[in-house]
VEXDREN-2710 file (C-alpha; in Angstrom, 1 decimal):
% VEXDREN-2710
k/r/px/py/pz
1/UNK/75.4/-89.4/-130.1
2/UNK/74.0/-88.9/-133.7
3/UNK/77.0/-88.4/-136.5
4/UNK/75.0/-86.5/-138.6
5/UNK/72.4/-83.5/-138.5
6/UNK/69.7/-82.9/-141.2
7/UNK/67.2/-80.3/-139.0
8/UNK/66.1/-79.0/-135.9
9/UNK/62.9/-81.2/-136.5
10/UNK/64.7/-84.0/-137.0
11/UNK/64.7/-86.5/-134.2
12/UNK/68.9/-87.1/-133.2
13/UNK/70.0/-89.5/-130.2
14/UNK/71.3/-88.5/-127.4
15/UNK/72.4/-89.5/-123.4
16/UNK/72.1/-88.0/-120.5
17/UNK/74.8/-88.1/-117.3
18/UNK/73.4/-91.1/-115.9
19/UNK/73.8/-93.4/-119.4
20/UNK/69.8/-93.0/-120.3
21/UNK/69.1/-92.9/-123.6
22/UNK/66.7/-91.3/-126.2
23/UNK/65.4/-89.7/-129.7
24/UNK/64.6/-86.2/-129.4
25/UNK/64.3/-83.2/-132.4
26/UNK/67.2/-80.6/-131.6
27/UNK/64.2/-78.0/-131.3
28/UNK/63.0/-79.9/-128.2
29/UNK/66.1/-79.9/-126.4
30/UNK/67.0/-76.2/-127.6
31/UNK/63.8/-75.7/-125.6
32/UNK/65.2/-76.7/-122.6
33/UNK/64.1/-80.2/-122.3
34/UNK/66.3/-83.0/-121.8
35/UNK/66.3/-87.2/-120.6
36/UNK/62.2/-88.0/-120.3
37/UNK/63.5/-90.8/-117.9
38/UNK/64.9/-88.5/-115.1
39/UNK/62.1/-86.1/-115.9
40/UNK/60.0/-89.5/-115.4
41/UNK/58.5/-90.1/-118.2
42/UNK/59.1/-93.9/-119.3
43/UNK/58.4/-95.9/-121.9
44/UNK/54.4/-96.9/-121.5
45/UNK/55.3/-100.4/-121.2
46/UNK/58.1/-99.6/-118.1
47/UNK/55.6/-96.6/-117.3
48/UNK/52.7/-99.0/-116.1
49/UNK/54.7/-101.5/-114.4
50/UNK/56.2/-98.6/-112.4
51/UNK/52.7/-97.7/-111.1
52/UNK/51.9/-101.3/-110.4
53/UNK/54.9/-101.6/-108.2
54/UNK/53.5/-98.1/-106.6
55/UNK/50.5/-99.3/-106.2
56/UNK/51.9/-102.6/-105.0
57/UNK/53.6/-100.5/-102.2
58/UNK/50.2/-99.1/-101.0
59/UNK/48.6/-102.3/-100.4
60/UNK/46.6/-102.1/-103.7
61/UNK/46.6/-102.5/-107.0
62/UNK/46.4/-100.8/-110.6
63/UNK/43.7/-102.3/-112.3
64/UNK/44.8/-100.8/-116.1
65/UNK/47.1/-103.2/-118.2
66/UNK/47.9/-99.7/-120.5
67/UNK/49.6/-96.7/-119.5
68/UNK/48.6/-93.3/-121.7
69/UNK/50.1/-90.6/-120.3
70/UNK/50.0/-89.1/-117.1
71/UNK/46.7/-87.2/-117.6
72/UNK/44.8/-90.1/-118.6
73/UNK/42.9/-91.4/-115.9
74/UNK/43.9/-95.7/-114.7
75/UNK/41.7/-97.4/-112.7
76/UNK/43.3/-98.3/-108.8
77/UNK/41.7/-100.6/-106.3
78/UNK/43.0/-100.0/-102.8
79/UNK/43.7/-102.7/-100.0
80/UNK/40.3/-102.3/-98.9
81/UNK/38.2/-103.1/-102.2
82/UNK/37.2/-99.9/-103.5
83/UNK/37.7/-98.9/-106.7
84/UNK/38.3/-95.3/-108.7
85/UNK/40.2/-93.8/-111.2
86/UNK/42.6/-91.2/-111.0
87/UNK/45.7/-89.9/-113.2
88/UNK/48.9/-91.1/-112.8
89/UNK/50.6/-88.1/-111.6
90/UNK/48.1/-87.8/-109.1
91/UNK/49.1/-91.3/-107.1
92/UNK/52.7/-89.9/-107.9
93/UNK/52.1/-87.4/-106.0
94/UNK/51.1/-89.2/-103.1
95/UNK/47.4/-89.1/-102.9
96/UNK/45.7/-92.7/-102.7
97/UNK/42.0/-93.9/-101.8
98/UNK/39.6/-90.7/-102.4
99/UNK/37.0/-93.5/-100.5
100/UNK/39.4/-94.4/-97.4
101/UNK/40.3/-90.8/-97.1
102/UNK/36.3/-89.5/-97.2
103/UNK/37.3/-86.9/-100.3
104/UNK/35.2/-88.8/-103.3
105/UNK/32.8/-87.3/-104.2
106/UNK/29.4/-88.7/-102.3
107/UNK/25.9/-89.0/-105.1
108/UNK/22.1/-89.4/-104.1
109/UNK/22.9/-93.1/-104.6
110/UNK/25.2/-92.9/-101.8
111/UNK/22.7/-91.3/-99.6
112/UNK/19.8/-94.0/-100.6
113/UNK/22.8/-96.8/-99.5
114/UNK/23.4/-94.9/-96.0
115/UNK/19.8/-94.8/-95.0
116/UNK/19.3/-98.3/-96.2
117/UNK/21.8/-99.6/-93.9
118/UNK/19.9/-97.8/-90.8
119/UNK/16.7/-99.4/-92.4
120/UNK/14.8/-96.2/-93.6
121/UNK/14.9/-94.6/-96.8
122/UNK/16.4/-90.7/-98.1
123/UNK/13.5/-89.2/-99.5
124/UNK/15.2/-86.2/-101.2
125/UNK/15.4/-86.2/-104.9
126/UNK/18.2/-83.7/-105.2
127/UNK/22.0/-84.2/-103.7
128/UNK/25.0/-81.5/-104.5
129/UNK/26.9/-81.6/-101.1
130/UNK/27.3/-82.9/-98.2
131/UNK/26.5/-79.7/-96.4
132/UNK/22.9/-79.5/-97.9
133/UNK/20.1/-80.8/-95.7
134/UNK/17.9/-83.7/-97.1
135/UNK/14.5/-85.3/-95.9
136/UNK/15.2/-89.0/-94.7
137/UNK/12.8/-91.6/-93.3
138/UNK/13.3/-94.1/-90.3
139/UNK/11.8/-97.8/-90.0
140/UNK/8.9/-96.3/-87.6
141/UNK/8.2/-93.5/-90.4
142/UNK/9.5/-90.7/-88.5
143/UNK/11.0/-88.0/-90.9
144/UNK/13.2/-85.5/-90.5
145/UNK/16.2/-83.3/-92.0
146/UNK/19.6/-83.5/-91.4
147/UNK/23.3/-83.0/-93.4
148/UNK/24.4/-85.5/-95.3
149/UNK/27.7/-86.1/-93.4
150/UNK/25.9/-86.1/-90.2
151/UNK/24.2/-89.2/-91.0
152/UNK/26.8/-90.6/-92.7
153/UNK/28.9/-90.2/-89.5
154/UNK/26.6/-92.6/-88.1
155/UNK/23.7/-90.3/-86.4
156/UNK/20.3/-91.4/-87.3
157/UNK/16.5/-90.6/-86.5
158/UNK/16.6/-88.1/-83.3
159/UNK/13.1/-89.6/-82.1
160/UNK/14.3/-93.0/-82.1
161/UNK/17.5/-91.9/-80.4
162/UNK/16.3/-89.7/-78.0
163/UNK/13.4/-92.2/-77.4
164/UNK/15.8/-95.3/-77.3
165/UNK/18.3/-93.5/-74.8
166/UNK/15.8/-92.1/-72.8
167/UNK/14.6/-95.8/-72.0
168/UNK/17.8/-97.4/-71.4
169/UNK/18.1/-94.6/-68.7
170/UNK/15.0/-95.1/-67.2
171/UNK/15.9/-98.7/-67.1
172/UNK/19.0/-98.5/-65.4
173/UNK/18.0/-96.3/-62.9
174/UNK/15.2/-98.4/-61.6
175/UNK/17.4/-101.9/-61.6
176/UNK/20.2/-98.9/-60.0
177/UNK/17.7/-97.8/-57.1
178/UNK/15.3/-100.7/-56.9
179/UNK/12.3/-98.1/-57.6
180/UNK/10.1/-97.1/-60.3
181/UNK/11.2/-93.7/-62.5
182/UNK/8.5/-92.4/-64.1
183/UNK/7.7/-89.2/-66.6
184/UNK/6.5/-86.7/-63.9
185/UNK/5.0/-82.9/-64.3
186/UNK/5.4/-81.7/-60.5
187/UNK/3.7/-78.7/-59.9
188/UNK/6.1/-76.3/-58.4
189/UNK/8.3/-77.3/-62.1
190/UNK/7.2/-74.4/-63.9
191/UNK/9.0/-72.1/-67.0
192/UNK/9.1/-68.4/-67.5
193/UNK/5.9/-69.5/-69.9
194/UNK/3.6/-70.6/-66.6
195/UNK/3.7/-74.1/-68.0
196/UNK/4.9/-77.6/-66.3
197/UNK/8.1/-79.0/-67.6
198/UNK/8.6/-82.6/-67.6
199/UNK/11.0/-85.1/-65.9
200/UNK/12.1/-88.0/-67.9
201/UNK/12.6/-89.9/-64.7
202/UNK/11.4/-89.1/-61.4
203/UNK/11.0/-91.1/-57.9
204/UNK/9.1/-88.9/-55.0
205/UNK/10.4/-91.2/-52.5
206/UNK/14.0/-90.9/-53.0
207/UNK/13.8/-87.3/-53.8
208/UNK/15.7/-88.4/-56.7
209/UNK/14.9/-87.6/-61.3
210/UNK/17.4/-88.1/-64.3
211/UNK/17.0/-86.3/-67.4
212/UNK/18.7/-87.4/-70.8
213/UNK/19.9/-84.4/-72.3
214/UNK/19.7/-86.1/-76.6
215/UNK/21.9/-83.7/-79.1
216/UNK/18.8/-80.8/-79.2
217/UNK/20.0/-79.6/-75.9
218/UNK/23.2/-78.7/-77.5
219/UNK/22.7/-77.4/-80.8
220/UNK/20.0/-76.4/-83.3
221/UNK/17.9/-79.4/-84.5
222/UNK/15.1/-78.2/-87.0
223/UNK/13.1/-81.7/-85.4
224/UNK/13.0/-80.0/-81.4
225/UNK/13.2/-76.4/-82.5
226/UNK/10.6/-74.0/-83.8
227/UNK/12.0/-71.1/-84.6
228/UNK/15.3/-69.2/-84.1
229/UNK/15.2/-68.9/-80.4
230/UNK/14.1/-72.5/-80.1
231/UNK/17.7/-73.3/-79.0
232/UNK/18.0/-71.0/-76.6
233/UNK/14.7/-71.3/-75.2
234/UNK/15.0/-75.4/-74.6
235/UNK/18.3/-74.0/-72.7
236/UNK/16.6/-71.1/-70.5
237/UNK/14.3/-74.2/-69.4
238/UNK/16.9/-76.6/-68.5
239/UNK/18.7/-74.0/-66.3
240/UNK/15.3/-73.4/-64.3
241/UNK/14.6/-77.2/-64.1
242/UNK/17.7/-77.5/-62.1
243/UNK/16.9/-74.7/-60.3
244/UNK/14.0/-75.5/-59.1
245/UNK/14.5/-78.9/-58.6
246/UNK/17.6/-77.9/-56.0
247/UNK/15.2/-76.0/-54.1
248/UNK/12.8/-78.4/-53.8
249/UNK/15.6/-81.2/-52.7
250/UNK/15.4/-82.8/-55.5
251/UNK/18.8/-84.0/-56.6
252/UNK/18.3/-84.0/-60.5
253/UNK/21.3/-86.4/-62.3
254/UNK/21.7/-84.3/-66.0
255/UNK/23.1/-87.1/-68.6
256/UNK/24.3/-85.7/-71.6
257/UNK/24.4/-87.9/-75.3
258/UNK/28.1/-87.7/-74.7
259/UNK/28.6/-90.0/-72.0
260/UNK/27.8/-93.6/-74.2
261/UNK/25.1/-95.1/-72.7
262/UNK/27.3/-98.3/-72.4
263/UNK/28.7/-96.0/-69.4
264/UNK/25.9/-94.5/-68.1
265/UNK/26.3/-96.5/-64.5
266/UNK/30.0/-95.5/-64.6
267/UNK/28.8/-92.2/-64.7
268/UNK/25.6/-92.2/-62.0
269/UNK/27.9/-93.2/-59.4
270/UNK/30.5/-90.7/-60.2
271/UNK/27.7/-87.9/-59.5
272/UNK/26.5/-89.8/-56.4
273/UNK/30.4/-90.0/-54.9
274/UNK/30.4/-85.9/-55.8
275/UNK/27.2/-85.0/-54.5
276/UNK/26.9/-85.5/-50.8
277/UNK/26.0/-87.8/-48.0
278/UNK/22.0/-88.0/-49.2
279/UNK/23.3/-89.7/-52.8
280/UNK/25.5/-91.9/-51.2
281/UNK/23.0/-93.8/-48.6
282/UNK/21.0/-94.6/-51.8
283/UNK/23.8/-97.3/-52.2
284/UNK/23.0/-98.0/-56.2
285/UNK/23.5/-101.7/-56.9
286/UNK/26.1/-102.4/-60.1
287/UNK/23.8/-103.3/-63.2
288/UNK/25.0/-104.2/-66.9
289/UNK/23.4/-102.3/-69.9
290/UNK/22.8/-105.6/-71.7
291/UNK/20.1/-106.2/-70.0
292/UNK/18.5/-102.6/-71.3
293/UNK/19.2/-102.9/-74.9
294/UNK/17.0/-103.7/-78.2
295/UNK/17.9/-107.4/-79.4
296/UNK/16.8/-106.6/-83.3
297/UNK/20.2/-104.7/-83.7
298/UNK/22.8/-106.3/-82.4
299/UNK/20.9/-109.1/-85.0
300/UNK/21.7/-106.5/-87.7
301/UNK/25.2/-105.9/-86.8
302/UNK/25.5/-109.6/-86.6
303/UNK/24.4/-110.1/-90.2
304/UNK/25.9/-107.1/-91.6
305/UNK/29.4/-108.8/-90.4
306/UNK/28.8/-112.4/-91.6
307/UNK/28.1/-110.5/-94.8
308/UNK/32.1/-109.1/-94.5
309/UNK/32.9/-113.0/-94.1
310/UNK/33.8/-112.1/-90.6
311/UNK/31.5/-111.9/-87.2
312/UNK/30.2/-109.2/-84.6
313/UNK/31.4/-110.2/-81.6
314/UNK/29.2/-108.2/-79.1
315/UNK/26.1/-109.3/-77.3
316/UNK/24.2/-106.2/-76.9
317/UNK/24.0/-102.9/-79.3
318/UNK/23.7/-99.8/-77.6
319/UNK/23.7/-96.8/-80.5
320/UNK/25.2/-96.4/-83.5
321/UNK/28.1/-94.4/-81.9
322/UNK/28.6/-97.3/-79.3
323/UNK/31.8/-99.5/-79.9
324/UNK/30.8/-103.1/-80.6
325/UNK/34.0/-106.0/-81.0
326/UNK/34.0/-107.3/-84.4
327/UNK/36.4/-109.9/-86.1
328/UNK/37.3/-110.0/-90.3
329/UNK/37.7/-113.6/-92.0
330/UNK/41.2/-113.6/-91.1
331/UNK/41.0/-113.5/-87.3
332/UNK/41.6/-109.9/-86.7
333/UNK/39.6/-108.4/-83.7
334/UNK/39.2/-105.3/-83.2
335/UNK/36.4/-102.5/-81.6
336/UNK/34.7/-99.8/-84.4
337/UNK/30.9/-97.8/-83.6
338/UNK/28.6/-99.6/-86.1
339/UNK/27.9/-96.2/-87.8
340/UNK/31.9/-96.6/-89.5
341/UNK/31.0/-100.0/-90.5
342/UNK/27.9/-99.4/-92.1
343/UNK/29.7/-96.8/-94.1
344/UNK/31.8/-99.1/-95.0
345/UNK/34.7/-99.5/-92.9
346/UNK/36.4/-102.7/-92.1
347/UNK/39.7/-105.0/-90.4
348/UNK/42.4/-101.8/-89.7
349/UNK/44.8/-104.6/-89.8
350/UNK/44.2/-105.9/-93.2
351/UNK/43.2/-102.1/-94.3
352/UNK/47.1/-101.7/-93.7
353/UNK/47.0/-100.4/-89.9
354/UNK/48.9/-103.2/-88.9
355/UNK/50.3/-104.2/-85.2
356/UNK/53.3/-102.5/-84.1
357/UNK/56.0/-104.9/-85.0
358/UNK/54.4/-105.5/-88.3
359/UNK/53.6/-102.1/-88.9
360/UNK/57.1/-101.0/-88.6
361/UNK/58.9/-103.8/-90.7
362/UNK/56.0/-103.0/-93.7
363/UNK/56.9/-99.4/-93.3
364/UNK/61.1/-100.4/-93.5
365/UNK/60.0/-102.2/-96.9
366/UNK/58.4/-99.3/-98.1
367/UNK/61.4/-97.1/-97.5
368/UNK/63.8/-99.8/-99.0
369/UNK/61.5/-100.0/-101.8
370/UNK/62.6/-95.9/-102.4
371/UNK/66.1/-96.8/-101.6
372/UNK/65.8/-95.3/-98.0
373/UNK/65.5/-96.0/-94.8
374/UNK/63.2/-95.8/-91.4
375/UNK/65.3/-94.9/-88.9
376/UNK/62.9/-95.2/-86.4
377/UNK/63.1/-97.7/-83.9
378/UNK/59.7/-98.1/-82.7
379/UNK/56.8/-98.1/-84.3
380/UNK/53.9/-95.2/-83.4
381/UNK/50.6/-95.3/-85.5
382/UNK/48.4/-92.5/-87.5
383/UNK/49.9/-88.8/-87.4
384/UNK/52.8/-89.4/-84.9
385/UNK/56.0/-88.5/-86.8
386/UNK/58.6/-91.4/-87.7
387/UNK/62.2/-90.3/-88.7
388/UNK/63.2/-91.0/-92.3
389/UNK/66.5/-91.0/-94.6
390/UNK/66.1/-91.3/-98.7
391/UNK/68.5/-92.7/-101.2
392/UNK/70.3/-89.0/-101.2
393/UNK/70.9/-89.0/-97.6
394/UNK/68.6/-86.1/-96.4
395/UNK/66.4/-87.2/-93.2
396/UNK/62.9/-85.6/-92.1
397/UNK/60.1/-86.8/-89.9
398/UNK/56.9/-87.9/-90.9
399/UNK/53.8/-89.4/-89.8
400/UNK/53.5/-93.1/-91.0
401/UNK/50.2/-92.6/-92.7
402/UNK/51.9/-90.4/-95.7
403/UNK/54.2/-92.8/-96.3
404/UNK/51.8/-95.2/-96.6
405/UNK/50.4/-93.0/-99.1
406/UNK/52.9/-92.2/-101.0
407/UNK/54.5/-89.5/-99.8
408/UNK/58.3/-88.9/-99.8
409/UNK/61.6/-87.1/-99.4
410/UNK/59.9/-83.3/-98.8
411/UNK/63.5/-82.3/-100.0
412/UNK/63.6/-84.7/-103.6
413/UNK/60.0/-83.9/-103.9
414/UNK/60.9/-79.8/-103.6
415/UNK/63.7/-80.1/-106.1
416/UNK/61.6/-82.4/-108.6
417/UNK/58.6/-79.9/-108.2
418/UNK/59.9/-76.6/-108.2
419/UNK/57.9/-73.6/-107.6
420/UNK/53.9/-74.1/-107.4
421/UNK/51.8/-73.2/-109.9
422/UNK/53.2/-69.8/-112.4
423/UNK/49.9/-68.3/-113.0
424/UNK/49.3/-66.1/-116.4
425/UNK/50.5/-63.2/-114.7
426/UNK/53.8/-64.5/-113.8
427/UNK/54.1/-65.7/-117.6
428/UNK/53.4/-62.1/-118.5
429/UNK/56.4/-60.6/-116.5
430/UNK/58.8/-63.1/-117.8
431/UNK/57.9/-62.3/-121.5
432/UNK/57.9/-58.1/-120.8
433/UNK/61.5/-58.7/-118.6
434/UNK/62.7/-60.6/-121.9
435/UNK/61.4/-57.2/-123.9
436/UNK/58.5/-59.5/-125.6
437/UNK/54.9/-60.6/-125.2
438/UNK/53.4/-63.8/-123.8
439/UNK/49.9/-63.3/-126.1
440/UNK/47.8/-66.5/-124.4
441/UNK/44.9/-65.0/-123.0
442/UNK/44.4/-68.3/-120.4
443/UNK/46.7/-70.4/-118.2
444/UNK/45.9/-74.2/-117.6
445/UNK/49.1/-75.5/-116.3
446/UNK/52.9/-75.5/-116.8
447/UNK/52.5/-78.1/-119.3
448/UNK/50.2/-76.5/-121.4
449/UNK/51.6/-74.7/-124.4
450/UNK/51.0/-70.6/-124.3
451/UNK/52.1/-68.6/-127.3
452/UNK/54.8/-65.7/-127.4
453/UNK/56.1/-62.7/-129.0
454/UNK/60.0/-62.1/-128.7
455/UNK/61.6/-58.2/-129.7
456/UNK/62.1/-59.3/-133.1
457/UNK/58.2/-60.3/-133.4
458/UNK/58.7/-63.6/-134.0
459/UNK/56.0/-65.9/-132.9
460/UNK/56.1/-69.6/-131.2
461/UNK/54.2/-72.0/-128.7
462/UNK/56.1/-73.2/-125.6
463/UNK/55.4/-74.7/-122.1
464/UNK/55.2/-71.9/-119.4
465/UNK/57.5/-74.7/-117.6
466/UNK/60.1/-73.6/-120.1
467/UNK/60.5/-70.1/-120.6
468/UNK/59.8/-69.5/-117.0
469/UNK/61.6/-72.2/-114.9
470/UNK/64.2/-72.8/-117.5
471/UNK/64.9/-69.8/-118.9
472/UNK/64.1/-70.7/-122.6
473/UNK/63.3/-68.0/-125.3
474/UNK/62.5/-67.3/-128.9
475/UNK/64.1/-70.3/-130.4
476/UNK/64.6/-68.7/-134.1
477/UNK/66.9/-65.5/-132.1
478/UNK/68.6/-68.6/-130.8
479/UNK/69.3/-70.7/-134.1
480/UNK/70.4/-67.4/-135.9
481/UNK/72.7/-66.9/-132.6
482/UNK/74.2/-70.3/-132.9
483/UNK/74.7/-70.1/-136.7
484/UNK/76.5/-66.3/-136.1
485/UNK/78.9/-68.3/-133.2
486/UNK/79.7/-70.7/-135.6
487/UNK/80.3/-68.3/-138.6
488/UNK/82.7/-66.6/-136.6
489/UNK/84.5/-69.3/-135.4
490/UNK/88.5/-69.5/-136.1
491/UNK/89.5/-72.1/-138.7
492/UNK/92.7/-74.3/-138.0
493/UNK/94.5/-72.2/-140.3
494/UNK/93.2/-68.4/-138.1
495/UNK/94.4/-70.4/-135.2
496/UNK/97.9/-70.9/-136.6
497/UNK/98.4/-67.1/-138.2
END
């Protein structure tokens, strides 16, 4: 649009096909770039209210009043409350929450926070992953090592467990059979070792036992097992207590910590209907594991909610991995294990997992707020696919939790994006097909500038972006090009000879 032209350096104006406007240097553009607004780079001021709106769409917020580029870092707080920073291109791109989506990166001082909300302590010094076993400490001073994400998924001190579970059993079995269970070493119950194994629960005169079968009958525990072959001998053992108690007639119920103890009834009398006519003329009465459980947590759950400005709604706490109803300070209810509160976890509807009819209008804003559509007509939650159309008319399914993140048209995104990332090599065998050099000896991105070596030997910096995806190429060959075309160019008066 510029009427005159002093130098390639020298910034001209130009416009694109859709009427944006800008100042660039001729050099740029001989380069191969072109309008910063459909390449999407705005103006900072329209650059950061653009991520406010995106952010807005999320259900949170950017927290930064100044936009300076999209590889510096803004701060974001999602709908939940937590707070990080992140680039701009990376909330572009569709990722969100690095704390909702469990990939932040977890510090001793989130370890400490865990084991203070189970009431013991993490006595490691040290944290690098969450693979890496550390030393914690329960309220009754039993220590012990475990992963970090193990614990953080909610599974505490394995004494206290197996201890706590164990009980409850015992419990419901006597209020069950109106008879005493008691730890019992019969003497017939003997291992491959010559000694007596134990049965968590045993009455002589129903010819009946339980045993309670915690997370160490499973899998390694360094707690339970000494050794390498502790595993497998705890397992060897189990086999022959069954054994031995079937040919003794004792009819031995095996609960495993998979069945929640909150079910644990349910469960006896589904063995008793399966095992035979002896089982069944027990006639078990119906009990409720409320009356079985420890008072001081469901206390702690209690408080821990009221702290949320919301309340536990449960009357008795099982385990950590047993659902309790809770409600948030806007009347939501809903059931979560306490372990996912204690980490932090909240409402689902006010974290943006909304009910159906709700959900699906929110999601119908979202796409209208991208110029599309949901085409779906009823609403399905988490990784079910939903059909979509975007402003251009293509259509794809996807699950509604990407497009709660972010995520778009794959099609837009494809054409926007284009290949992944070149790679040095890649740069190399574009600068050798175009008879030159690319001399960089490192690649950081296709935004970075490498620097190049045409036939002629003349020298430069470009983006790999450029000279790869573009086709771009020594830019003084193509000035001395252009000046030859124009050289050579018929006057009026050539044109009328």
């Amino acid at each position: 649009m510029s009427a005159e032209y002093v130098n390639n350096r020298t910034k001209l104006r130009w416009k694109c096909a859709e009427g944006h406007e800008w100042e660039a240097a001729t050099s740029s553009i001989q380069q191969g770039q072109w309008c910063p607004r459909c390449a999407g780079k705005l103006p900072p001021d329209e650059a950061i209210l653009e991520l406010q709106k995106l952010a807005k769409t999320l259900g949170g917020k950017c927290l930064s009043e100044q936009y300076l580029g999209s590889k510096t870092k803004l701060f974001w707080r999602c709908a939940v409350g937590h707070e990080w920073d992140a680039i701009p291109d990376s909330v572009r791109r569709g990722t969100w929450c690095p704390h909702c989506a469990g990939t932040h990166r977890l510090t001793l001082k989130d370890m400490q926070e865990t084991a203070r909300t189970m009431g013991g302590e993490c006595l490691s010094t040290e944290y690098s992953n969450s693979d890496e076993k550390l030393r914690w400490r329960c309220a009754s001073g039993h220590t012990w090592l475990a992963v970090a994400y193990h614990v953080r998924a909610g599974h505490w001190c394995p004494v206290c467990m197996a201890g706590n579970s164990e009980r409850i059993c015992k419990d419901i079995f006597e209020q069950m059979f109106g008879k005493p269970f008691s730890k019992a070493r019969p003497t017939w119950l003997l291992n491959k070792r010559g000694k007596r194994m134990e049965l968590d629960g045993y009455c002589g005169e129903l010819k009946l036992a339980f045993e309670y079968h915690g997370v160490q009958h499973f899998s390694h525990n360094e707690f339970f097992h000494r050794g390498a072959k502790g595993l497998e001998s705890r397992r060897v053992d189990d086999d022959i207590k069954v054994r031995l108690c079937h040919e003794h007639g004792v009819d031995l119920i095996v609960i495993p910590y998979t069945v929640p103890l909150s079910e644990v009834p349910e469960f006896v009398h589904r063995v008793i209907l399966e095992r035979g006519d002896h089982l069944k003329s027990l006639r078990p009465k119906a009990v409720r594991v409320a009356e079985f459980v420890l008072p001081d947590r469901i206390n702690a759950m209690q408080l821990l909610a009221a702290q949320r400005g919301g309340a536990c709604l449960a009357t008795f706490y099982v385990n950590n991995n047993t659902k309790l109803r809770w409600r948030c300070a806007k009347g939501h209810e809903w059931e979560a294990v306490p372990g996912s509160i204690q980490q932090g976890s909240w409402c689902p509807v006010c974290a943006g997992k909304l009910a159906p009819d709700d959900a699906l209008q929110r999601l119908r804003e979202i796409a209208a707020s991208k110029g599309g559509r949901c085409l779906s007509e009823d609403y399905v939650e988490g990784q079910k696919k939903l059909r979509w159309r975007c402003a251009l008319g293509h259509e794809w399914e996807s699950a509604s939790n990407y497009i709660r993140g972010g995520s778009w048209c794959p099609e837009c995104a494809k054409k926007a994006r284009g290949p992944k990332r070149l790679g040095l090599e890649v740069c190399q065998q574009t600068a050798i097909a175009k008879r030159g050099e690319c001399l960089s000896m490192a690649y950081v991105d296709t935004d970075t500038k490498l620097r190049w070596r045409c036939a002629e030997g003349h020298e430069w910096e470009a983006i790999p972006d450029s000279v790869v995806r573009r086709g771009t190429w020594c830019p003084k060959c193509r000035g001395r090009r252009m000046w030859e075309t124009r050289r050579q160019k018929p006057t009026s008066t050539d044109d009328c000879s």
